[in-house]
N, C-alpha and C positions, 0 to 999 in steps of 0.2 A: 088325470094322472100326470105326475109332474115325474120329466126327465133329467133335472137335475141331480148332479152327482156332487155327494158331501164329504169333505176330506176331514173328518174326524171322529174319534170316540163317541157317539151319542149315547146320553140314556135318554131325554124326551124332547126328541126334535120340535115339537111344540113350545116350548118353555120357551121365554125371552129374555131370559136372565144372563146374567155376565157371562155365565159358563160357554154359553153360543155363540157370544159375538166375536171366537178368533177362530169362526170354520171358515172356510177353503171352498166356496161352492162354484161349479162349472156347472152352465145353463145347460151342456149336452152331456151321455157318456163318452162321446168322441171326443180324443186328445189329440188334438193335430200339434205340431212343435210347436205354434207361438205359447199356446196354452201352456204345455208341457215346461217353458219357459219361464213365464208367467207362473207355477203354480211351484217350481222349485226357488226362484225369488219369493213366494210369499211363504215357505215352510221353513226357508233356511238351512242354509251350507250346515252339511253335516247328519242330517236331518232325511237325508235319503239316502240309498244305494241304486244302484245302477245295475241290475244283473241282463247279461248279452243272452239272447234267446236265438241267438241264429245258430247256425250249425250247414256242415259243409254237405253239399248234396253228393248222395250218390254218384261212382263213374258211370254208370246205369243212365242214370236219368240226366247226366250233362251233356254224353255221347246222343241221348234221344235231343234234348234241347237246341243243341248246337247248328241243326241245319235250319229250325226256324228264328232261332235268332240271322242267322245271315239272310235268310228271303226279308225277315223286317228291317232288317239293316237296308238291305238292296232298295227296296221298296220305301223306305225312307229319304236314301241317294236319289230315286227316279225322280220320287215329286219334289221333291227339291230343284230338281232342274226343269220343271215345265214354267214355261214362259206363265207370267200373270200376263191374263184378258181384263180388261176392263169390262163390270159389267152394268147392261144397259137399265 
């Protein structure tokens, strides 16, 4: 079973005929940016939208967040300051 993902209309992914040869294939379903770059250079300006899927969290949940982002903060400041050991 192959994990490649095809960026276009097929009717018979089999066929080898001209109709195939301007797909878009990425060897994984994971799009990391380089890719993501790479695959809007190969479709062309214009040729995609952009829709933002974030959205603003909860005061609920940023008031819960809030004191362990500062321990990870802290705890980022610590080690940052332990001496490097050489090691044997």
């Amino acid at each position: 079973m192959s994990l490649k993902t095809r960026f276009k209309n097929l009717g018979n992914i089999l066929a080898q005929d001209e109709t195939q040869t301007r797909v878009f294939v990425l060897e994984s379903p994971v799009l990391t940016t380089g890719m993501y770059e790479r695959m809007l250079l190969a479709v062309g300006a214009g040729a995609t939208i952009h829709i933002d899927c974030t959205f603003i969290a909860p005061l609920r949940a940023r008031s819960r967040a809030r004191p362990c982002v500062r321990r990870w903060t802290a705890s980022r400041a610590r080690r940052s300051r332990r001496p490097l050991t050489a090691r044997p």
